[in-house]
Backbone atoms as SQL, in Angstrom:
CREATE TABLE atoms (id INTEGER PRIMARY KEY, chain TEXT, resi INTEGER, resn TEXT, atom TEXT, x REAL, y REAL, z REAL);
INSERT INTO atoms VALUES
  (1, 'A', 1, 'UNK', 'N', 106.879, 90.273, 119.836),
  (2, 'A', 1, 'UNK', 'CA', 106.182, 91.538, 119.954),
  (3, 'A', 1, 'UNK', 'C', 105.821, 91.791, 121.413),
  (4, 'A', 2, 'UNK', 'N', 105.588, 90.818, 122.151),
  (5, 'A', 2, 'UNK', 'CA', 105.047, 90.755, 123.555),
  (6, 'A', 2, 'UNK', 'C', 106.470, 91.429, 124.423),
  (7, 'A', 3, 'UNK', 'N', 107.393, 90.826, 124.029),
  (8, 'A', 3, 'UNK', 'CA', 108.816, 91.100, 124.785),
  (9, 'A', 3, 'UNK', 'C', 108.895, 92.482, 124.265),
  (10, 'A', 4, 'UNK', 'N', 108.809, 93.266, 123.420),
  (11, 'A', 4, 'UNK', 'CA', 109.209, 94.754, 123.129),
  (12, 'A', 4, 'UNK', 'C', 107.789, 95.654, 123.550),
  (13, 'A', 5, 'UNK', 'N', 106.935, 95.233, 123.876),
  (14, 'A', 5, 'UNK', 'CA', 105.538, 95.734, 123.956),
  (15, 'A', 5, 'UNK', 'C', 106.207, 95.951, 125.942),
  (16, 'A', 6, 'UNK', 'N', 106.870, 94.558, 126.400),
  (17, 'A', 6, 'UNK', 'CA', 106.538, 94.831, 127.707),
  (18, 'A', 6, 'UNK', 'C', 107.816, 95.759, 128.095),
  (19, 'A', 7, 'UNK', 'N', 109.141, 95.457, 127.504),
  (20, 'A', 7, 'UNK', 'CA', 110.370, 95.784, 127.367),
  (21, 'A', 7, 'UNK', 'C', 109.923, 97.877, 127.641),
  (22, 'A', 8, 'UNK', 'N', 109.396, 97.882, 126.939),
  (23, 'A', 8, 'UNK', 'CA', 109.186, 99.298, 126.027),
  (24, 'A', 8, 'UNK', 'C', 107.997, 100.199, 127.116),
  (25, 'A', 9, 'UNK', 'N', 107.253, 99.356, 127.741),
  (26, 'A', 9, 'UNK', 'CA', 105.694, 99.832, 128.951),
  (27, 'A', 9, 'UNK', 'C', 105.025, 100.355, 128.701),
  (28, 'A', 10, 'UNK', 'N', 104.289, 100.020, 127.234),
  (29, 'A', 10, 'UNK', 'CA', 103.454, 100.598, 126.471),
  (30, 'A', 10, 'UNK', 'C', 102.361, 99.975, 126.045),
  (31, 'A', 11, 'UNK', 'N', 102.117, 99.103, 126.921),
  (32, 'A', 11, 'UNK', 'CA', 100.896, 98.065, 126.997),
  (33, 'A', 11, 'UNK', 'C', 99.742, 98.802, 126.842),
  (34, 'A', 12, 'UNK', 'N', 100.049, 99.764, 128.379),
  (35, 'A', 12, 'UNK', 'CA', 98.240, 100.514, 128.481),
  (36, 'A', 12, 'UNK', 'C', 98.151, 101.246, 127.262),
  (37, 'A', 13, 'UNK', 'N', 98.995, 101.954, 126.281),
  (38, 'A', 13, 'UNK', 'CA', 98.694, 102.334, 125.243),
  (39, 'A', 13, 'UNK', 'C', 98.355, 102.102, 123.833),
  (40, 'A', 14, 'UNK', 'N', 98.168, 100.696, 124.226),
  (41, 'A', 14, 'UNK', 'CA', 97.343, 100.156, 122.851),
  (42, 'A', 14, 'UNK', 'C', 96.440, 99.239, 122.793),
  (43, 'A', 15, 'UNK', 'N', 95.367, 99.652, 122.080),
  (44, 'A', 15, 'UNK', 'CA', 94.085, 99.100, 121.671),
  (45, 'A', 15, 'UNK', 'C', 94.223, 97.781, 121.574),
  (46, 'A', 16, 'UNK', 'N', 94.988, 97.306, 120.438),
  (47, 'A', 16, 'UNK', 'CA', 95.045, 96.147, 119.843),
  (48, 'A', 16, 'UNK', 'C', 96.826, 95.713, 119.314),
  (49, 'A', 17, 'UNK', 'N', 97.216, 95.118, 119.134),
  (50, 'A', 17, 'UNK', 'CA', 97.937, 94.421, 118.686),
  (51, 'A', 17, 'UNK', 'C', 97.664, 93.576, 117.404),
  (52, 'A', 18, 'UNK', 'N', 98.617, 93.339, 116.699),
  (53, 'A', 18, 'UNK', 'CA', 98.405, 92.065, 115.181),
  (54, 'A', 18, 'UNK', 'C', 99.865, 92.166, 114.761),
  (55, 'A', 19, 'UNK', 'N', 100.539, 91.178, 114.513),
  (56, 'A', 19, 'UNK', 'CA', 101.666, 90.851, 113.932),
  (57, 'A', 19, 'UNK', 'C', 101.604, 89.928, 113.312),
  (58, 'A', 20, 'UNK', 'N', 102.574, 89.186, 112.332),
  (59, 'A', 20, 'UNK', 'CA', 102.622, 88.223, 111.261),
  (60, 'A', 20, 'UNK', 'C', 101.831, 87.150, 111.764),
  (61, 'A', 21, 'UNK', 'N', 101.906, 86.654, 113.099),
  (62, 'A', 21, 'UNK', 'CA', 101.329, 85.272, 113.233),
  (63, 'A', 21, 'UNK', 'C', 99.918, 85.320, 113.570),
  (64, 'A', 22, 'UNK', 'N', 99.108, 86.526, 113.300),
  (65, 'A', 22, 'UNK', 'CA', 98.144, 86.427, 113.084),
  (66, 'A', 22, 'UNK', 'C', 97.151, 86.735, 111.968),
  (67, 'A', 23, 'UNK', 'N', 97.787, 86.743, 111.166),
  (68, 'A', 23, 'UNK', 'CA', 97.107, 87.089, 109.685),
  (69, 'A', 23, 'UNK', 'C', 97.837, 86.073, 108.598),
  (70, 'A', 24, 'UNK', 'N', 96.943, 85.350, 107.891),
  (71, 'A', 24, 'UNK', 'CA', 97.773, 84.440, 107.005),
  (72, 'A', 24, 'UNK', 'C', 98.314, 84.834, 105.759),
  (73, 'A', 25, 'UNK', 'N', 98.309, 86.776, 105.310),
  (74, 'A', 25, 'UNK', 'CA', 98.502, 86.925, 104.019),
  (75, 'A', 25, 'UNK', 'C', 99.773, 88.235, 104.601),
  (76, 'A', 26, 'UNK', 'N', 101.060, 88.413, 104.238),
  (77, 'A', 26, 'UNK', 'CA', 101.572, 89.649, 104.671),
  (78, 'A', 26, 'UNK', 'C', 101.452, 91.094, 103.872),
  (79, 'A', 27, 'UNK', 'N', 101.862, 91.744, 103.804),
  (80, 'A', 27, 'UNK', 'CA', 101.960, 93.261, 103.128),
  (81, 'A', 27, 'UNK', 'C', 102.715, 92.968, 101.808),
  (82, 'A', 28, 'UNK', 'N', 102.142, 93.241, 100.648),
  (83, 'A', 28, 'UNK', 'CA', 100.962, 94.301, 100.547),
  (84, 'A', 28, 'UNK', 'C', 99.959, 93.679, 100.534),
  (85, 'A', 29, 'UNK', 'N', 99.299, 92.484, 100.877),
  (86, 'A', 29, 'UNK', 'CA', 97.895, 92.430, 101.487),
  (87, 'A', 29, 'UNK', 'C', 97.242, 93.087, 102.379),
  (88, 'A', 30, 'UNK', 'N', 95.950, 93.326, 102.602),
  (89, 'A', 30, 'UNK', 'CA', 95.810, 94.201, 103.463),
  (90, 'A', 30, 'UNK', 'C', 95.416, 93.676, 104.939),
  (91, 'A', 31, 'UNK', 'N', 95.069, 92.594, 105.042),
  (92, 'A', 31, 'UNK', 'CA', 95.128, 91.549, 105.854),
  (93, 'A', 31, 'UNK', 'C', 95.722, 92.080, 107.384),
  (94, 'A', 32, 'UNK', 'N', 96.770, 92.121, 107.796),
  (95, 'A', 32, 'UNK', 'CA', 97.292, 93.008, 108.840),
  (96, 'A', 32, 'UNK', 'C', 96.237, 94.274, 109.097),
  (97, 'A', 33, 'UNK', 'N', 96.045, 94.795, 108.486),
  (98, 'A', 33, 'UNK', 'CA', 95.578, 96.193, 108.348),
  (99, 'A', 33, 'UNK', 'C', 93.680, 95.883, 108.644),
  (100, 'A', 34, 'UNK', 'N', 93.047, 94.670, 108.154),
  (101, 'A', 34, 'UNK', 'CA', 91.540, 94.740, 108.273),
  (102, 'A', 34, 'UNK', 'C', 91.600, 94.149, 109.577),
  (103, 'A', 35, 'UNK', 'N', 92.673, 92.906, 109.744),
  (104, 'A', 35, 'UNK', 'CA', 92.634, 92.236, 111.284),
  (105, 'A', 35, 'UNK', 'C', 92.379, 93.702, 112.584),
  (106, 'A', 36, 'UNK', 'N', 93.404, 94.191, 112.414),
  (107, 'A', 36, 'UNK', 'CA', 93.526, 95.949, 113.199),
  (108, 'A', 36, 'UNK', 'C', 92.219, 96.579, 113.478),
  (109, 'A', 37, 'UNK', 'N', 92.053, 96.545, 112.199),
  (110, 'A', 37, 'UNK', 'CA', 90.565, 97.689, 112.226),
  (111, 'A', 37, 'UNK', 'C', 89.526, 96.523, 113.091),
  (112, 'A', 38, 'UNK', 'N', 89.334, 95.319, 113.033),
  (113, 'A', 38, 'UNK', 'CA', 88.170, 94.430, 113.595),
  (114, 'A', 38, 'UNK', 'C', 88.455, 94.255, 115.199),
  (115, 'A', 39, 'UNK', 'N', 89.976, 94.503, 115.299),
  (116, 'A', 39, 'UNK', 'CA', 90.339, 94.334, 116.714),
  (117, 'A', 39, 'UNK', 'C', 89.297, 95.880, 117.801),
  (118, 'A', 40, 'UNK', 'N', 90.302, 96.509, 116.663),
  (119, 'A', 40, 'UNK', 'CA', 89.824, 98.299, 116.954),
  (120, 'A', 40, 'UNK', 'C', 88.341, 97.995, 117.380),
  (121, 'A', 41, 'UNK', 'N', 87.568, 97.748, 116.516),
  (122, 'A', 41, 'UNK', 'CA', 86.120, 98.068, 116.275),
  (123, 'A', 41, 'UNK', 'C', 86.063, 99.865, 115.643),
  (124, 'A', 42, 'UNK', 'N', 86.942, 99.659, 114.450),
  (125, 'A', 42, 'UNK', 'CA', 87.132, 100.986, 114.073),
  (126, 'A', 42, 'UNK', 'C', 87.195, 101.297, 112.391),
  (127, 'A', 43, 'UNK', 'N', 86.075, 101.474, 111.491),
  (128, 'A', 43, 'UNK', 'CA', 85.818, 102.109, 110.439),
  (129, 'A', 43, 'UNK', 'C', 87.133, 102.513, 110.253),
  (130, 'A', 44, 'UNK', 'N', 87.239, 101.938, 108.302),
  (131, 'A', 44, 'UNK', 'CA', 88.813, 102.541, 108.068),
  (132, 'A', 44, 'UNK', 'C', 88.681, 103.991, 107.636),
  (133, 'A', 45, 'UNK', 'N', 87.427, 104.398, 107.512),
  (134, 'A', 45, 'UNK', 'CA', 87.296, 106.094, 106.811),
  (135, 'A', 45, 'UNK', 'C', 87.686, 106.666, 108.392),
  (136, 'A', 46, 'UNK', 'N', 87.863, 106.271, 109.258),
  (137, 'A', 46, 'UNK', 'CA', 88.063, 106.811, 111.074),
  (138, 'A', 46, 'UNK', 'C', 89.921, 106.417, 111.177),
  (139, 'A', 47, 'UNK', 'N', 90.709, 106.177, 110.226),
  (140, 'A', 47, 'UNK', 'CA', 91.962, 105.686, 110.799),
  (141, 'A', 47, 'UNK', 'C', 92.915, 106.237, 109.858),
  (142, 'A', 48, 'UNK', 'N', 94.242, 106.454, 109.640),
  (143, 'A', 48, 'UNK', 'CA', 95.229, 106.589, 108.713),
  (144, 'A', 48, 'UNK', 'C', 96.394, 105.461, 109.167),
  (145, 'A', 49, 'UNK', 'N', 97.242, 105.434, 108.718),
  (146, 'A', 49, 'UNK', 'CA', 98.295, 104.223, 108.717),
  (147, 'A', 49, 'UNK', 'C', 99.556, 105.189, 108.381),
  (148, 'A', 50, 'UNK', 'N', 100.428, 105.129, 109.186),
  (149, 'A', 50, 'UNK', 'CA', 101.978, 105.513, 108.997),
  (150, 'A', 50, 'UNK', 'C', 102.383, 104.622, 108.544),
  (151, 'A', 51, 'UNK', 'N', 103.386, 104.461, 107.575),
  (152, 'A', 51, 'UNK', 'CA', 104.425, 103.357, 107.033),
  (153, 'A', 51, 'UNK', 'C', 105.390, 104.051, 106.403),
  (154, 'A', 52, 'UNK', 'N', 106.310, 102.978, 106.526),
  (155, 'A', 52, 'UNK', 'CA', 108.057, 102.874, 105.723),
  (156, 'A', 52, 'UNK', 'C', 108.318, 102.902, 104.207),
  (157, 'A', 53, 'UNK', 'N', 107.095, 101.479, 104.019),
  (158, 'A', 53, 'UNK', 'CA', 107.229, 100.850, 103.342),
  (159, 'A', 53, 'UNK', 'C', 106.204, 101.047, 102.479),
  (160, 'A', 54, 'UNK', 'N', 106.675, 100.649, 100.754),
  (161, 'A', 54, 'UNK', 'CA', 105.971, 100.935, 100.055),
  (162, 'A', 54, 'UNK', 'C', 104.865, 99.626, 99.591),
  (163, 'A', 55, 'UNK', 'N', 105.428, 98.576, 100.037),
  (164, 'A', 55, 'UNK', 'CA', 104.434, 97.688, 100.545),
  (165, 'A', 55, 'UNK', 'C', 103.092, 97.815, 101.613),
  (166, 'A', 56, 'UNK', 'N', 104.180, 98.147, 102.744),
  (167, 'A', 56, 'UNK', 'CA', 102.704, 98.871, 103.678),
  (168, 'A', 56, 'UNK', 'C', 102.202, 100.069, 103.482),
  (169, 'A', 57, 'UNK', 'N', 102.282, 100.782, 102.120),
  (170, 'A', 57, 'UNK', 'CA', 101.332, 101.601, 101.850),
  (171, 'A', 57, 'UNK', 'C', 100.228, 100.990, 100.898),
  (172, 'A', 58, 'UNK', 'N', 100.705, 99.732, 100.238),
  (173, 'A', 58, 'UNK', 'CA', 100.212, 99.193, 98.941),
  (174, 'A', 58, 'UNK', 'C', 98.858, 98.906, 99.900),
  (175, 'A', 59, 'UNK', 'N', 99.558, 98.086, 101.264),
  (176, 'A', 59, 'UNK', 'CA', 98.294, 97.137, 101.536),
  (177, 'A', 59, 'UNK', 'C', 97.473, 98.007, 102.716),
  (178, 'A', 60, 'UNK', 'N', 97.584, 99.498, 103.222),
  (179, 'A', 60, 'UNK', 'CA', 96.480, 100.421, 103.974),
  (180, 'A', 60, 'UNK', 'C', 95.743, 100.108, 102.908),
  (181, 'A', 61, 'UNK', 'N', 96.247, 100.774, 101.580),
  (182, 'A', 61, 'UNK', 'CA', 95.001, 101.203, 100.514),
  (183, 'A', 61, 'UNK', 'C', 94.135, 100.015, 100.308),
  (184, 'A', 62, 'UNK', 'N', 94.664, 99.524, 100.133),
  (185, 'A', 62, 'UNK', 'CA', 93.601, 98.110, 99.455),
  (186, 'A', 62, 'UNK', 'C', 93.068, 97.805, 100.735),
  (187, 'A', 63, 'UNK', 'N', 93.356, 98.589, 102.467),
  (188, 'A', 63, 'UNK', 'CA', 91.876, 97.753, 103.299),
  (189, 'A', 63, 'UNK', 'C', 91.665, 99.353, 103.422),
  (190, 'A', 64, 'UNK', 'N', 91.267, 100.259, 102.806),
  (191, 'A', 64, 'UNK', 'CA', 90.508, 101.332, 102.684),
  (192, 'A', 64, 'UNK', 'C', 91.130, 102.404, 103.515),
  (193, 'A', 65, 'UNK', 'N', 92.019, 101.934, 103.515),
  (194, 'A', 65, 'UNK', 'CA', 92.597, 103.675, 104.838),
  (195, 'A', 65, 'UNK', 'C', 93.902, 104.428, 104.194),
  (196, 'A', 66, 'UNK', 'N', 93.441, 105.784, 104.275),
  (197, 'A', 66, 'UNK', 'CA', 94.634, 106.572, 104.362),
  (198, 'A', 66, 'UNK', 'C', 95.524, 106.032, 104.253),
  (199, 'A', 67, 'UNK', 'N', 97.304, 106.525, 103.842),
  (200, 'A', 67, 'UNK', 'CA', 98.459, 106.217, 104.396),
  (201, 'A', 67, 'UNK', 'C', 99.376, 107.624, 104.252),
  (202, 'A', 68, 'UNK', 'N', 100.019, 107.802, 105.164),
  (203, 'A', 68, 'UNK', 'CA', 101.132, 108.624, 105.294),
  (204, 'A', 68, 'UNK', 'C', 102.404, 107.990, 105.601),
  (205, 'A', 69, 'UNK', 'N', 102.939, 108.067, 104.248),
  (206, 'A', 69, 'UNK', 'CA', 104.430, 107.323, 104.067),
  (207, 'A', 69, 'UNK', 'C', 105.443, 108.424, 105.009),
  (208, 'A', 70, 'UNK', 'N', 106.206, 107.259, 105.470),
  (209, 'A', 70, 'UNK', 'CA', 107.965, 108.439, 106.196),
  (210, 'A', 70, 'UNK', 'C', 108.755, 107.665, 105.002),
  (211, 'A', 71, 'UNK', 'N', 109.624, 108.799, 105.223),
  (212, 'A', 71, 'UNK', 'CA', 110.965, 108.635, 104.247),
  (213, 'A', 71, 'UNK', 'C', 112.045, 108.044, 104.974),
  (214, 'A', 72, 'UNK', 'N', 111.783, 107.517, 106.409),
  (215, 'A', 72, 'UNK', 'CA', 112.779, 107.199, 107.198),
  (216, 'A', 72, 'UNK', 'C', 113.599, 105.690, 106.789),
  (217, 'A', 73, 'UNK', 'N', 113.051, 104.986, 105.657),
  (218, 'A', 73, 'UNK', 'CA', 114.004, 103.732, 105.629),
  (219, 'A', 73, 'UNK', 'C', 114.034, 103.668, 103.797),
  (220, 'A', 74, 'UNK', 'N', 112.746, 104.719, 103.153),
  (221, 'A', 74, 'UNK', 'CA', 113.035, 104.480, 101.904),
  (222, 'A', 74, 'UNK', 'C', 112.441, 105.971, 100.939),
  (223, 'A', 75, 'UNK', 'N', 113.137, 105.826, 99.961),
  (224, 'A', 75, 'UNK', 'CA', 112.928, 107.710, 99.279),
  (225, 'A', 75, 'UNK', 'C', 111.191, 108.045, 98.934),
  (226, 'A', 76, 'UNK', 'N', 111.237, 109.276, 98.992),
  (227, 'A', 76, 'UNK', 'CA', 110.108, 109.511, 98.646),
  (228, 'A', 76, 'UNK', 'C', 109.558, 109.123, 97.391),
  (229, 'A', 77, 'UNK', 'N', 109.991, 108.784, 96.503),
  (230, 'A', 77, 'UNK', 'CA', 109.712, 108.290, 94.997),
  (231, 'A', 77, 'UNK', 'C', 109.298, 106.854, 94.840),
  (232, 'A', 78, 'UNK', 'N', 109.609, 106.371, 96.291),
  (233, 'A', 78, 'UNK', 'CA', 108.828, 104.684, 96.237),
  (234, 'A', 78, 'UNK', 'C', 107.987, 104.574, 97.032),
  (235, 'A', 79, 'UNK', 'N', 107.552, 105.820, 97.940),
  (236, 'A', 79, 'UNK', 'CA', 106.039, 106.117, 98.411),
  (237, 'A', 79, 'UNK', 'C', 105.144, 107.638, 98.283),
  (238, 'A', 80, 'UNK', 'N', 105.071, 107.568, 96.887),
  (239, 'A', 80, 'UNK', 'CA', 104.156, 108.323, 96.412),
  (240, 'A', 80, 'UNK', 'C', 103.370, 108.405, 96.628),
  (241, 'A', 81, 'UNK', 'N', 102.666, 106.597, 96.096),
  (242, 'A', 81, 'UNK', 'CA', 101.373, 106.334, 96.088),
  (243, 'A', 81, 'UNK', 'C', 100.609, 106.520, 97.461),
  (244, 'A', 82, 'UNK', 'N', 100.891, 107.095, 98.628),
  (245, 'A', 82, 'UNK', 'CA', 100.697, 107.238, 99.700),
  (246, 'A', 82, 'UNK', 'C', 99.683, 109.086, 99.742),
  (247, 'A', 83, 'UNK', 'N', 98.953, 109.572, 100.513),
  (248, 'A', 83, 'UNK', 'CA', 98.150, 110.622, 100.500),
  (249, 'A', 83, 'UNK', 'C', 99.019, 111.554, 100.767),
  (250, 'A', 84, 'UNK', 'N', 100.152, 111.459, 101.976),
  (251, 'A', 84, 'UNK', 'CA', 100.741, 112.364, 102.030),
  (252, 'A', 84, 'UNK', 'C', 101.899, 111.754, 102.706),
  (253, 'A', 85, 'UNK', 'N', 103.325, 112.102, 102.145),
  (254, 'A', 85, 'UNK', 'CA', 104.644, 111.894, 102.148),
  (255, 'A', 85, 'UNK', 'C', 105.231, 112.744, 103.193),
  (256, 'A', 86, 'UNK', 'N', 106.286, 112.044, 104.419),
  (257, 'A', 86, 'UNK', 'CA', 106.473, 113.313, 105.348),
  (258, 'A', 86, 'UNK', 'C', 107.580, 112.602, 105.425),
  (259, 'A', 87, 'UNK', 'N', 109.170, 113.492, 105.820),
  (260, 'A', 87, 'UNK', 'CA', 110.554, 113.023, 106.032),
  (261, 'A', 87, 'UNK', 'C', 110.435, 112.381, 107.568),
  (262, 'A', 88, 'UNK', 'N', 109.547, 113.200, 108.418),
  (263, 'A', 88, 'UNK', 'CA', 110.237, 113.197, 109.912),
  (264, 'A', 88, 'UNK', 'C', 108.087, 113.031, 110.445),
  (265, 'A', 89, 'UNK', 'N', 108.362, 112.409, 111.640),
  (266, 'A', 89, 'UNK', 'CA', 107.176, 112.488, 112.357),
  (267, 'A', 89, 'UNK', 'C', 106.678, 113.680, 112.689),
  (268, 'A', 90, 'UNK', 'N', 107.452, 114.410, 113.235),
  (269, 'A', 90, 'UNK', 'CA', 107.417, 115.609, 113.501),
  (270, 'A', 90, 'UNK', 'C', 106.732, 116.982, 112.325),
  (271, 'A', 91, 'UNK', 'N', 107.220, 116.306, 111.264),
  (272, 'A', 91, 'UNK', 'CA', 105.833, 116.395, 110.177),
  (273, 'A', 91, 'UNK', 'C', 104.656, 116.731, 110.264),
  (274, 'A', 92, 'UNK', 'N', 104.161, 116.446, 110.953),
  (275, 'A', 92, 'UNK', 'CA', 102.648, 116.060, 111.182),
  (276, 'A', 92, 'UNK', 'C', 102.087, 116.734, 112.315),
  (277, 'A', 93, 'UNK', 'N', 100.903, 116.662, 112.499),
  (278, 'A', 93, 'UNK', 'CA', 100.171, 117.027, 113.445),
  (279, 'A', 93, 'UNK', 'C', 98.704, 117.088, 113.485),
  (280, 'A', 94, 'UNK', 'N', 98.046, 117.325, 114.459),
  (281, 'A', 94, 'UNK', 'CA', 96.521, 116.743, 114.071),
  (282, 'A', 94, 'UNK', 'C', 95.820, 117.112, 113.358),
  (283, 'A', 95, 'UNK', 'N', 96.062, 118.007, 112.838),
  (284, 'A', 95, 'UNK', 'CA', 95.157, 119.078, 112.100),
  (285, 'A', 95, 'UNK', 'C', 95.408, 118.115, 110.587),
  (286, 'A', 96, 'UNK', 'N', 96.453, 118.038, 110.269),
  (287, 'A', 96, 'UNK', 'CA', 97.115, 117.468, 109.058),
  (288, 'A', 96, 'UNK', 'C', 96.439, 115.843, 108.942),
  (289, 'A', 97, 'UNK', 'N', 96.346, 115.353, 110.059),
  (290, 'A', 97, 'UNK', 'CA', 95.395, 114.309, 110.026),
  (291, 'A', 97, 'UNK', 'C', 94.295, 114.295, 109.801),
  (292, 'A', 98, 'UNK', 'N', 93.607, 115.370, 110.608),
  (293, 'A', 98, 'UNK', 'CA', 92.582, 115.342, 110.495),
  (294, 'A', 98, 'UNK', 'C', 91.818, 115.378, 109.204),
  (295, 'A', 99, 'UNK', 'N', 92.664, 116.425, 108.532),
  (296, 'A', 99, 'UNK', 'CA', 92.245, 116.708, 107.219),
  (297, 'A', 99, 'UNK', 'C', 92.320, 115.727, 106.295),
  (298, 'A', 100, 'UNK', 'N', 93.080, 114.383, 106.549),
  (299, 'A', 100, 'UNK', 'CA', 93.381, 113.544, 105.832),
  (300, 'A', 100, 'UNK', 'C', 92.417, 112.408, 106.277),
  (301, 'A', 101, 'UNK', 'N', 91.937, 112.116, 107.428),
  (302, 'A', 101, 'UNK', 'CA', 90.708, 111.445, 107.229),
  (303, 'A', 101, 'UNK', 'C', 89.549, 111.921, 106.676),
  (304, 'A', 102, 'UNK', 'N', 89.503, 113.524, 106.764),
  (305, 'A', 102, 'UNK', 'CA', 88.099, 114.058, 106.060),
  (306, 'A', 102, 'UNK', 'C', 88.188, 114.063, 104.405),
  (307, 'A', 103, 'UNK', 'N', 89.506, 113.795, 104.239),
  (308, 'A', 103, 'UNK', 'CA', 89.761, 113.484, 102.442),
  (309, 'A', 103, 'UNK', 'C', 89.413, 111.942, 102.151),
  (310, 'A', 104, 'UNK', 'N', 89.856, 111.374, 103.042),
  (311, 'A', 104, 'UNK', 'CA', 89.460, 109.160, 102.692),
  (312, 'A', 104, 'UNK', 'C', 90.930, 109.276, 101.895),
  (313, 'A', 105, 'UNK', 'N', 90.729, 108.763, 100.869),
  (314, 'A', 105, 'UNK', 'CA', 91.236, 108.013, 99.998),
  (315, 'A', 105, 'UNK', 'C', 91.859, 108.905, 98.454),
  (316, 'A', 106, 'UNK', 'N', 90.696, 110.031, 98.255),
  (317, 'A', 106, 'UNK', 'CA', 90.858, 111.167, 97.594),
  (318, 'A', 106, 'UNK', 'C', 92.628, 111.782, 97.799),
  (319, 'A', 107, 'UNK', 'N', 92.939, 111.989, 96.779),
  (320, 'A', 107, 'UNK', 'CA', 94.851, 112.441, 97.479),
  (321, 'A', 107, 'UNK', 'C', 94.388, 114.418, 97.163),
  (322, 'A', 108, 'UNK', 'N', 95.319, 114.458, 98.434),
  (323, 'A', 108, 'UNK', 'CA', 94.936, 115.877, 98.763),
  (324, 'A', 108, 'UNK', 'C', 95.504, 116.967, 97.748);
């Protein structure tokens, strides 16, 4: 992660970091996801989670945050369970977030 973090020069743009070797349970645990938030110092009703995967939507929910599934590696029908489903990033925008942290967990 260090080699694509430095590869990529996107250091100054992130808070925190967490990958597999620091959490002993993977997705869909939520484990990854509470490590994040403690790094953050950041309330999960304050965060949403993008994911692929319908695993990493399993395990936002279960550490209390939002998720907005992409359809980019798997169909929309195996991330439902997600608040709101988008094909493309471009999808989105803040407003659409926003509204989705002021919902929590509630599906819109």
């Amino acid at each position: 992660m260090r080699l694509a973090i430095d590869v990529l020069g996107i250091a100054a743009h992130l808070d925190a970091v967490v990958t597999g070797d620091d959490i002993r349970h993977g997705k869909p645990a939520p484990d990854v996801f509470l490590l994040c938030l403690q790094r953050l110092g950041m309330p999960a009703d304050r965060c949403v989670v993008l994911e692929a995967a319908p695993q990493g939507v399993t395990a936002a929910l279960a550490a209390g945050i939002p998720a907005v599934a992409l359809t980019s590696s798997r169909p929309a029908s195996l991330l439902g369970h997600a608040q709101l489903v988008v094909d493309r990033l471009s999808d989105l925008d803040p407003a659409k977030l926003a509204r989705l942290i002021a919902q929590g967990l509630a599906n819109p």
